[in-house]
Structure formats: structure tokens, C-alpha cells
N, CA, C and O of each residue as an XYZ file, in Angstrom:
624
protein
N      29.862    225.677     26.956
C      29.344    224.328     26.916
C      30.500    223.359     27.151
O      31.491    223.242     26.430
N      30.221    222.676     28.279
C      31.214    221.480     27.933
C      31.035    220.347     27.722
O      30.311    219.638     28.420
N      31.750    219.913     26.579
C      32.315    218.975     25.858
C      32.915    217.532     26.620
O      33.977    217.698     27.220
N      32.457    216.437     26.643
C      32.981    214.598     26.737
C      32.926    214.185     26.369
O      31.800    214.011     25.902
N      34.115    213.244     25.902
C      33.935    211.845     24.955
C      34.653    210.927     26.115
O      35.588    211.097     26.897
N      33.791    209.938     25.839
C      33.614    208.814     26.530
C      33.182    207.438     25.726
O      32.749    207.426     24.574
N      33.383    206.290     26.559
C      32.551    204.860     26.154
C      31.469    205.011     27.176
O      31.679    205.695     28.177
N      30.393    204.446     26.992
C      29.742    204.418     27.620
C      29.098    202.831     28.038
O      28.903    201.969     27.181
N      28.850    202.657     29.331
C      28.704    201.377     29.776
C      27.061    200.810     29.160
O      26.080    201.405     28.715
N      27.334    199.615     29.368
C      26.123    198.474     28.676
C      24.630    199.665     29.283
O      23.724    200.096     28.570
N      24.845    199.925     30.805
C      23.674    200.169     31.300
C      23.233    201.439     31.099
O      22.377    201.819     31.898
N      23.685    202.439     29.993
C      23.484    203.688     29.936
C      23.024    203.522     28.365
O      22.589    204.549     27.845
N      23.082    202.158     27.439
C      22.447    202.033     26.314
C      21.228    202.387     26.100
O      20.851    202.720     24.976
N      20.475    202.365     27.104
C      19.490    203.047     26.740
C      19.010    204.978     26.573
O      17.992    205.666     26.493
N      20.279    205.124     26.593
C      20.014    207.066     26.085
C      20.907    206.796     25.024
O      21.271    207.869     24.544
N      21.454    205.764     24.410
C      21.929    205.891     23.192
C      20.726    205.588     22.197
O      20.707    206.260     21.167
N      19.408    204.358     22.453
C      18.458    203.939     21.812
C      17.812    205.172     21.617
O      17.239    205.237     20.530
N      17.682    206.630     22.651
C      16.718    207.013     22.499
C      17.631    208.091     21.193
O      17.137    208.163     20.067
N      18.790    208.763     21.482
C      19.629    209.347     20.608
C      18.566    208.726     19.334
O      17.568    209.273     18.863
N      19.051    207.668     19.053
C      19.089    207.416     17.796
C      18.048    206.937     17.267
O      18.367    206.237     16.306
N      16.381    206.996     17.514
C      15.498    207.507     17.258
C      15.062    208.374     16.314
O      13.907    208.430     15.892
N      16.241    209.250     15.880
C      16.216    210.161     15.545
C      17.157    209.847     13.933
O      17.093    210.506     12.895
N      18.093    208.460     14.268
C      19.093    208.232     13.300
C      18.366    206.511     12.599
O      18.803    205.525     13.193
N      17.537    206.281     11.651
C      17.263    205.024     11.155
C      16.702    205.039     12.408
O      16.787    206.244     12.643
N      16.155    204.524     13.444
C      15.832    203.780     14.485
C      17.057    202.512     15.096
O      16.702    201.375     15.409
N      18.173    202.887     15.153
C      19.596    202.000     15.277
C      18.641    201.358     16.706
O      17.704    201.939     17.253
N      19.182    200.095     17.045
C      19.537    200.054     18.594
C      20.507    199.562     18.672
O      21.143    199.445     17.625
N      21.131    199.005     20.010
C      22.461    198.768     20.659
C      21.748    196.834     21.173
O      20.732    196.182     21.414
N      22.911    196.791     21.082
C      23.226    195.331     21.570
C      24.568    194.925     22.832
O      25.741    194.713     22.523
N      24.117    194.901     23.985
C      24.873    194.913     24.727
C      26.047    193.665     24.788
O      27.184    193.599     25.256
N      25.304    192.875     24.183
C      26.151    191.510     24.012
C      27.090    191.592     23.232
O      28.063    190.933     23.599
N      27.271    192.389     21.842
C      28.042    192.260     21.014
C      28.637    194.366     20.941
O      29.656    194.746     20.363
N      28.026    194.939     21.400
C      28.411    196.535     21.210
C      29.494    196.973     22.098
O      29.934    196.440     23.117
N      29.843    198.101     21.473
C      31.129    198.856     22.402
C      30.182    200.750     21.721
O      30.076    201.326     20.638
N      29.905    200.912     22.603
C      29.131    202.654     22.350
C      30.142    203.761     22.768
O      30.519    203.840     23.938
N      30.687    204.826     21.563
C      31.278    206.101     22.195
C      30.103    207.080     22.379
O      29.023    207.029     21.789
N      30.459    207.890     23.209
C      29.400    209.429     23.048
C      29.957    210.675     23.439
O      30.848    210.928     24.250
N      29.359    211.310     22.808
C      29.786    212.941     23.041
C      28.435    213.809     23.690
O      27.258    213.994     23.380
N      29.353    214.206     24.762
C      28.266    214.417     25.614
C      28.218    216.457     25.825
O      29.221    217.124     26.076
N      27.402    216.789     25.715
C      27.268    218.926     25.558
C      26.741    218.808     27.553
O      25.910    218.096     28.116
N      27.432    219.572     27.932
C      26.767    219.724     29.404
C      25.778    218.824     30.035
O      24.604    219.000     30.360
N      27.046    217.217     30.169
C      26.369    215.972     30.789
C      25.356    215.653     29.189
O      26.029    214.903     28.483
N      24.236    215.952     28.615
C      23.393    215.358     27.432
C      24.307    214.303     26.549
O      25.508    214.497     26.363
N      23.650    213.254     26.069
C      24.313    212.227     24.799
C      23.787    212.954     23.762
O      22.561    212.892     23.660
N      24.614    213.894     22.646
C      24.337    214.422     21.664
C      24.642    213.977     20.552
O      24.048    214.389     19.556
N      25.821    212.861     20.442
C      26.556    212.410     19.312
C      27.409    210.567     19.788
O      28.003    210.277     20.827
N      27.108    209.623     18.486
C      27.668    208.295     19.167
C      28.752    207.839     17.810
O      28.887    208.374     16.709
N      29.197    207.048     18.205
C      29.373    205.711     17.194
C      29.323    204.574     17.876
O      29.227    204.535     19.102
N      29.397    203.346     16.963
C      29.396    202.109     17.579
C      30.446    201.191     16.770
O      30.620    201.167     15.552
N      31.021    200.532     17.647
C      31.329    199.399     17.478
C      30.987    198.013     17.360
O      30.974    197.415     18.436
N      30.638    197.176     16.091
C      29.893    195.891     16.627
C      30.842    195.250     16.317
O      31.588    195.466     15.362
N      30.923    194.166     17.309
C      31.505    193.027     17.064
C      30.715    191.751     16.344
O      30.055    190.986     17.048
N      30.807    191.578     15.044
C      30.646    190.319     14.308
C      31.227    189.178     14.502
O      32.119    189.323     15.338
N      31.110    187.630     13.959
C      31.708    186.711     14.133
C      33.198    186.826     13.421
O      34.265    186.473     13.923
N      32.924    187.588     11.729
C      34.384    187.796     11.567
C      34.358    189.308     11.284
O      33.759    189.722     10.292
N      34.871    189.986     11.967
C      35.341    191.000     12.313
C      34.778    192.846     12.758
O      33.806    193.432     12.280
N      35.301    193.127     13.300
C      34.484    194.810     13.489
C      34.428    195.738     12.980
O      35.396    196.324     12.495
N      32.903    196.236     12.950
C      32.436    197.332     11.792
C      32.037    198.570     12.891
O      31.239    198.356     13.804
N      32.529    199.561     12.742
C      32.112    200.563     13.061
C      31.170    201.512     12.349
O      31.581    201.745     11.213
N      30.087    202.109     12.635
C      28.752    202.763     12.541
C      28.136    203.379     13.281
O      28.743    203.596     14.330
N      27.064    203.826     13.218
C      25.928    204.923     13.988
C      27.041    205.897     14.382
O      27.202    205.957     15.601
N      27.797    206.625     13.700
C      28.347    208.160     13.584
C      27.067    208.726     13.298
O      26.358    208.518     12.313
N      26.808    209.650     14.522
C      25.335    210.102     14.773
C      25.586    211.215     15.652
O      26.078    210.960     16.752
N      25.304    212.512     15.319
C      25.007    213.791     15.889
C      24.015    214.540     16.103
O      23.625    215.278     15.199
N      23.400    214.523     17.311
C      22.305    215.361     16.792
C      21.704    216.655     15.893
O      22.477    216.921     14.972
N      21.117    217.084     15.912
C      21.439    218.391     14.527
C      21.699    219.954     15.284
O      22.166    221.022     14.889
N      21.155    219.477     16.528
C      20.848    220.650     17.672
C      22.582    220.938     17.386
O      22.997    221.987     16.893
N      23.335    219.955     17.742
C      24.938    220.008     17.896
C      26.176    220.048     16.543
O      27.351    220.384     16.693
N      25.574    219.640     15.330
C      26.224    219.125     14.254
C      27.135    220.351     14.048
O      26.795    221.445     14.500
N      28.715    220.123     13.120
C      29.052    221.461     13.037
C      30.192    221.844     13.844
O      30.942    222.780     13.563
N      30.318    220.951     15.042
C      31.163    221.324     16.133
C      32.239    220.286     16.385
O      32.685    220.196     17.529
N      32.696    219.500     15.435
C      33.151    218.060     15.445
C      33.195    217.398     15.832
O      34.234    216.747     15.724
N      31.949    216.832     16.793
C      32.000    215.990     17.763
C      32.050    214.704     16.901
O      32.447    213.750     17.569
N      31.697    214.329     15.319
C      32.037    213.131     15.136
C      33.480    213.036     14.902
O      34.075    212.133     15.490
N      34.114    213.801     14.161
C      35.454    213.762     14.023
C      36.207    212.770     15.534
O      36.586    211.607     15.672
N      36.117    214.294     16.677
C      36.337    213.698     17.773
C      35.961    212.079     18.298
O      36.835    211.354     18.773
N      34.618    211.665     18.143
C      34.409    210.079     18.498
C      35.081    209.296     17.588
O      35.830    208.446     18.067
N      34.998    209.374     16.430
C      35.942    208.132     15.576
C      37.403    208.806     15.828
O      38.176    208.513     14.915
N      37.789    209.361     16.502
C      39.289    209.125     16.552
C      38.944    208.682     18.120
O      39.302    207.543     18.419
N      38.542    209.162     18.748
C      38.382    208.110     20.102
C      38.270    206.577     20.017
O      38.604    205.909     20.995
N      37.706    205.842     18.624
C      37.617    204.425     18.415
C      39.168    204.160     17.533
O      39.892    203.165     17.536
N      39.280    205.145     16.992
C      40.928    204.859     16.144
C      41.836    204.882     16.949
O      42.842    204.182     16.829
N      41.618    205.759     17.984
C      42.749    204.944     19.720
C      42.009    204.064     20.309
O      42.735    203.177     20.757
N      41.068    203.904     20.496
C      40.899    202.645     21.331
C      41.275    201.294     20.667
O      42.112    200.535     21.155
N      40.656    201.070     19.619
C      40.449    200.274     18.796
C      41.474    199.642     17.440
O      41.508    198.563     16.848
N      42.310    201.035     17.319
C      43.023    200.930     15.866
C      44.189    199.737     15.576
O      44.788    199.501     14.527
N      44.255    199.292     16.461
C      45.481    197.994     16.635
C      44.715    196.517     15.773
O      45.168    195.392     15.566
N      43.275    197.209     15.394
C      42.654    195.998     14.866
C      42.072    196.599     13.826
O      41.634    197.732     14.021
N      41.896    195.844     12.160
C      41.191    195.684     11.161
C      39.882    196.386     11.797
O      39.327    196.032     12.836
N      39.560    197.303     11.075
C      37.844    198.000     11.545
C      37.546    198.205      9.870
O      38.401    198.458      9.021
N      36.441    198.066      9.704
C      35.282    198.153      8.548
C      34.318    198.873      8.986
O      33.790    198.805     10.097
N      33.976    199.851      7.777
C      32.329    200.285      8.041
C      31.979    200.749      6.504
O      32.844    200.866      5.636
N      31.156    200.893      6.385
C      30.069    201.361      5.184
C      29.673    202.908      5.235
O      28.683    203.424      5.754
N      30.382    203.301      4.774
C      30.207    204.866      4.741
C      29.593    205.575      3.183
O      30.018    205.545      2.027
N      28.341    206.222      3.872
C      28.045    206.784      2.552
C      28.894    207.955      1.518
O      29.842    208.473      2.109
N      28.756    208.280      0.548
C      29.570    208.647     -0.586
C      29.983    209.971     -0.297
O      30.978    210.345     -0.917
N      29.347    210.950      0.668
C      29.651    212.257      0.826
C      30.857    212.173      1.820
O      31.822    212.937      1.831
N      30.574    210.816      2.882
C      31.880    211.010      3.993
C      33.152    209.988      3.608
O      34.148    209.856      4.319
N      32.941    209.355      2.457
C      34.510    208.476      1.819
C      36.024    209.750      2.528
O      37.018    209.467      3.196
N      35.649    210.798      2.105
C      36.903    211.976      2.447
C      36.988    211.824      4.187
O      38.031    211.807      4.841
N      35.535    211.717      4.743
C      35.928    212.195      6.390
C      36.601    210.647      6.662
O      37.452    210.718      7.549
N      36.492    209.771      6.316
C      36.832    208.384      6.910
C      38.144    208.417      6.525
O      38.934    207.991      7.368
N      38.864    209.027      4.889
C      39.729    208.114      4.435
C      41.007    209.038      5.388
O      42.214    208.797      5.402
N      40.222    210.199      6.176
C      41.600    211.235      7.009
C      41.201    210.292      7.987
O      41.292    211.023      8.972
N      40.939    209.526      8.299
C      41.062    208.588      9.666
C      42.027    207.159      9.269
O      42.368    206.400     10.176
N      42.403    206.903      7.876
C      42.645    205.772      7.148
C      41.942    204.954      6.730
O      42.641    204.093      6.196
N      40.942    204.727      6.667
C      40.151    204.107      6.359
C      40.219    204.082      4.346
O      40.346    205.168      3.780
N      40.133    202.947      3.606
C      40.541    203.142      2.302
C      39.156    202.353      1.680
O      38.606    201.367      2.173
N      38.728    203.167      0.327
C      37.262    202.158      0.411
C      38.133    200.556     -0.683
O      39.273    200.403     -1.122
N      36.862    199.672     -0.731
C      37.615    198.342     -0.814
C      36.185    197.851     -1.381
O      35.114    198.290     -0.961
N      36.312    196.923     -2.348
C      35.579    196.329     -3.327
C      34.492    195.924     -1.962
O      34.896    195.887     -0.800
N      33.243    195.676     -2.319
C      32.492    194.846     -1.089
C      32.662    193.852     -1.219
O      31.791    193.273     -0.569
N      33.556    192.860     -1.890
C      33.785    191.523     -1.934
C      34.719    191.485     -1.045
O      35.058    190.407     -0.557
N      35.072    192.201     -0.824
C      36.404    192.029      0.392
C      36.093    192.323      1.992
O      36.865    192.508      2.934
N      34.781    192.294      1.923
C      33.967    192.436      3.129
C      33.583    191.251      3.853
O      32.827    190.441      3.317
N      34.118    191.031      5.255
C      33.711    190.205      5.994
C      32.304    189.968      5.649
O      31.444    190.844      5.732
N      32.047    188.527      5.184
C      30.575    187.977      5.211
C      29.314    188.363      6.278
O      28.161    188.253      5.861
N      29.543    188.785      7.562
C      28.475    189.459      8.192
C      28.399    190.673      7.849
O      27.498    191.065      7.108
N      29.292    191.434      8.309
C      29.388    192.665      7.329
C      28.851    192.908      6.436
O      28.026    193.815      6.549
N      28.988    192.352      5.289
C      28.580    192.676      3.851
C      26.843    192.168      4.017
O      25.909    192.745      3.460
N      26.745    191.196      4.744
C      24.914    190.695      4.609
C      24.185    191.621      5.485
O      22.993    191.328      5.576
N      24.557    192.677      6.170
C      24.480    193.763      6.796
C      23.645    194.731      5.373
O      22.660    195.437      5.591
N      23.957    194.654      4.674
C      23.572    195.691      3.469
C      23.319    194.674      2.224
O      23.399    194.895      1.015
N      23.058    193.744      2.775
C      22.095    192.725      1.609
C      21.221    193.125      0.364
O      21.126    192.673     -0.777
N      20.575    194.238      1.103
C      19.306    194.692      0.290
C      19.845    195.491     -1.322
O      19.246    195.600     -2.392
N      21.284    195.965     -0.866
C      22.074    196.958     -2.294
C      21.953    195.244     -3.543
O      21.755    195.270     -4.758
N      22.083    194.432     -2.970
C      22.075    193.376     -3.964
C      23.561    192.844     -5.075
O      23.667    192.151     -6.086
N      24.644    193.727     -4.078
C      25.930    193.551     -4.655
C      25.751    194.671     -5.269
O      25.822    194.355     -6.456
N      25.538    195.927     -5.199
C      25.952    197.210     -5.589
C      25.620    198.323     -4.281
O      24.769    199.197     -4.118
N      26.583    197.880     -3.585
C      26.919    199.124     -2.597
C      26.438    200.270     -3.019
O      25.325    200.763     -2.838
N      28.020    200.945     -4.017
C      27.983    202.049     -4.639
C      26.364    202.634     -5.156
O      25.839    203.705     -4.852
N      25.935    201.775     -5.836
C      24.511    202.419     -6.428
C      23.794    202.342     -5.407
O      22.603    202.466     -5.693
N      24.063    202.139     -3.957
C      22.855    202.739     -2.597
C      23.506    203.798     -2.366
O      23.055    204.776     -1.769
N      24.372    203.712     -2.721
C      25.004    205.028     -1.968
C      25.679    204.950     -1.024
O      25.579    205.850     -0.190
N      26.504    203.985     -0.822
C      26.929    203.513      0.419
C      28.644    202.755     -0.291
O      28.759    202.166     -1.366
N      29.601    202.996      0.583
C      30.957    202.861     -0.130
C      31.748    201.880      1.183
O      31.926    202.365      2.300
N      32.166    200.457      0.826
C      32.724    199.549      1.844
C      34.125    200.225      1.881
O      34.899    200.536      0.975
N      34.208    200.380      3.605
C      35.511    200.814      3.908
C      36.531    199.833      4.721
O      36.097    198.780      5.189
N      37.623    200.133      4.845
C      38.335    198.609      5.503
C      39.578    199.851      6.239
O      39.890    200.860      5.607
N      40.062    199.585      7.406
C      41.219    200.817      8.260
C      41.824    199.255      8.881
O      41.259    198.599      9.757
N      43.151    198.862      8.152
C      43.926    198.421      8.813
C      45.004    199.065      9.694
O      45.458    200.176      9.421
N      45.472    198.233     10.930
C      46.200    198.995     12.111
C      47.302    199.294     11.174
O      47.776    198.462     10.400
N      47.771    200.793     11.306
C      49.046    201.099     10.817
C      50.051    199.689     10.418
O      50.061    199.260      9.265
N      50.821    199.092     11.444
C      51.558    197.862     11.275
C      50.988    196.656     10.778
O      51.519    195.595     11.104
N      49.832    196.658      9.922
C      49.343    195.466      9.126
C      48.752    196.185      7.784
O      48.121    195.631      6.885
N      49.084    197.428      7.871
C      48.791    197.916      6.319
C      48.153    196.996      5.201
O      48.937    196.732      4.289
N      47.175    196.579      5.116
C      47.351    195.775      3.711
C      47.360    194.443      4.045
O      47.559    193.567      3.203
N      47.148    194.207      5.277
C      47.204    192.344      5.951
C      45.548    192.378      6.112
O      44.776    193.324      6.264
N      45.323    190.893      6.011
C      44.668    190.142      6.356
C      43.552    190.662      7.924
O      43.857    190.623      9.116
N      42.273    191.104      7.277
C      41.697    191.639      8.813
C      41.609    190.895     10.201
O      41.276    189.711     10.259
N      41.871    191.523     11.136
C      42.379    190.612     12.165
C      41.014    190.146     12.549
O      40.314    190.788     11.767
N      40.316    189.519     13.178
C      39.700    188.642     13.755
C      38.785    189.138     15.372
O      37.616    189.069     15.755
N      40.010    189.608     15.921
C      39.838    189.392     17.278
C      38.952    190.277     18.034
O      38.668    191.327     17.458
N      38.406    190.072     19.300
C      37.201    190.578     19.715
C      37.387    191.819     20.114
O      38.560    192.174     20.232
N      36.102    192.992     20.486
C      36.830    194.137     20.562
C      37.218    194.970     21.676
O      37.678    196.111     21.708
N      36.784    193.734     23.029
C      37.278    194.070     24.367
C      39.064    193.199     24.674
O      39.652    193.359     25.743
């Protein structure tokens, strides 16, 4: 079987919508998204996403299909966004079983008060308890801002 990781362009979002059908019902937003995928002999089997918010980017929809799970294709895509991307503050909300797979990427979890305001109204419904959904705010500053201030900037 062979194996691709790739970004995939605005106009191929739609075999990521259908992917993830299968994951919450996610969709993509071409205006504000950046889509990886892992692809088994040409098929989209596995994504993440990048959204760009007003203040700052959250990465999500780490999504494998089950046909494929097992074979690390998520491993592989979030380090494809930790090079593309890692020069900038990234956030995501990772539930409680994968705190370990994120924090080997750097990713460190972080009070949800320390969550960019879109971000955090993203998961409104926990009501200011993340943790008790089950869901743990993560924050991966670029190596050389360790501990600074999340950067801002857009994610093209």
C-alpha cells in the first residue's frame, strides 16, 4: 500500500467533507482552512485541520478512518502541520486519552482561560469545564517562543 501526506487544495475539500461524515459531521471552510491528508493508494483515509481564527490557530479533525487506524497515519499528519506550521503558537482541544500523543508533539495542556477567545467559544457548551467533557486545552508554542505570548499571525 502506498502511503501520502500532503495539503490538500481548497478544491479537493470536498473528499475531506465526505471523510468526515464519518467523524462528528466536521466540514471545511475554504476561507479560513488549511487541510492535511493521508492518502492509502491515491484514497483520503486520514486528515487534520488547521483553522485560522481571528486570534489565533487551532488545529483539529485528527481523523482516521478505522479501515486504516493503527498505522500512524495521524502521528505522521500532525508532524506534517508541526513542520509546516510550528514557527507559530498552535492550540487544539484534545481529548483526555490523546494529552500523551499531543504532548510528544509539544503541545502542553493549559488552563482554558488561556485560550484564545474564539477558540475557547468553540467548546462553549463544557460551560467552563473542559476537563469534565472530556476534552483538555492544549497550547504548542514554536520552540524559540517557549512560553511567549501566542503569535497572532495567519496561517498561509
Amino acid at each position: 500500500m502506498e502511503i501520502a501526506i500532503r495539503e490538500l487544495g481548497t478544491d479537493e475539500f470536498h473528499i475531506v467533507d465526505r471523510l468526515w461524515e464519518q467523524y462528528r459531521g466536521q466540514e471545511t471552510d475554504r476561507s479560513i482552512d488549511r487541510v492535511f491528508g493521508g492518502f492509502a493508494d491515491g484514497d483520503l483515509v486520514a486528515t487534520t485541520r488547521v483553522r485560522q481564527h481571528p486570534d489565533g490557530l487551532e488545529v483539529d479533525g485528527v481523523f482516521t478512518a478505522e479501515t486504516h487506524r493503527g498505522a500512524g497515519l495521524a502521528r505522521r499528519l500532525v508532524q506534517r502541520v508541526v513542520d509546516e506550521l510550528g514557527d507559530r503558537t498552535l492550540w487544539l482541544h484534545a481529548t483526555i486519552p490523546l494529552i500523551g500523543f499531543y504532548r510528544s508533539f509539544g503541545w502542553v495542556p493549559v488552563d482554558e482561560r488561556a485560550l484564545p477567545d474564539t477558540i475557547r467559544d468553540r467548546l462553549a457548551f463544557c460551560f467552563g469545564q473542559m476537563m469534565g467533557c472530556g476534552v483538555a486545552p492544549m497550547r504548542r508554542d514554536p520552540p524559540s517562543r517557549a512560553g511567549a505570548a501566542g503569535d497572532q499571525s495567519t496561517p498561509r
